[in-house]
C-alpha positions, 0 to 999 in steps of 0.5 A, a space after each residue: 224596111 216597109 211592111 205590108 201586112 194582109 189577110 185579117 178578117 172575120 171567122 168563126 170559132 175553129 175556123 182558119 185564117 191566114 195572115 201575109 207580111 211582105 217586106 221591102 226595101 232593106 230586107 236584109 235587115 229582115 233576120 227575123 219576121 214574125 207576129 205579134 198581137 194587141 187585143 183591145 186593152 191588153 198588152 201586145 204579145 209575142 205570136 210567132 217569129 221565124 228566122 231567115 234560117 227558118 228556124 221557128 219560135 211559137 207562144 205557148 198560146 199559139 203553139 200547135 194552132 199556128 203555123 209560120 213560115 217564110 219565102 225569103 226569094 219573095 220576102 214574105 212571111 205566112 201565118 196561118 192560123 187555125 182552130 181559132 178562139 174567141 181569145 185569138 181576137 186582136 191586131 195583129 202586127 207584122 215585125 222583122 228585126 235585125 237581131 241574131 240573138 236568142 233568148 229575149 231578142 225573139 220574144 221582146 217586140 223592142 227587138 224589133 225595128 220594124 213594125 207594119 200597120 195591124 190587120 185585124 183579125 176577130 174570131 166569133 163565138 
């Protein structure tokens, strides 16, 4: 599976952004694609995931800000993120897995196999 991540860029505080994954190549492996993000000298962390079904799981960070979803005839994902903060800074990463479980398999990103290139998303002051 090759994820193709787009649409980082730069925006002001409480501004918005959308964010676009397409998977191809063995996109049934793709139950579950979502987000995960890595500011400078932090840990990466989980953002958004949803599922083939559509079933949708946020961060609490993230939650009521971000809104993910999915077009599985086109095989991508959508993140559009508003009412951005400074804090929302990071690359942002693209990843599907195969893993049906709940629980850990959701937030974990060693759950997921596959792993686009970031886009960068920077949110001014």
């Amino acid at each position: 599976v090759q994820l193709q991540a787009s649409g980082g860029g730069l925006v002001q505080a409480g501004g918005s952004l959308r964010l676009a994954c397409k998977a191809s190549g063995r996109t049934g492996s793709t139950y579950r694609l979502g987000w995960f993000r890595q500011a400078t000298g932090a840990e990466r962390e989980f953002v958004a995931v949803i599922e083939w079904s559509g079933g949708t799981y946020y961060s609490d960070s993230v939650k009521g800000r971000f809104t993910i979803s999915r077009d599985n005839a086109k095989n991508t994902v959508h993140l559009v993120m508003n009412s951005l903060k400074p804090e929302d800074t990071a690359v942002y990463y693209c990843a599907a897995s195969s893993f049906r479980t709940s629980g850990v398999y959701v937030y974990t990103g060693g759950y997921y196999e596959y792993w686009g290139l970031g886009t960068l998303v920077t949110v001014s002051s």
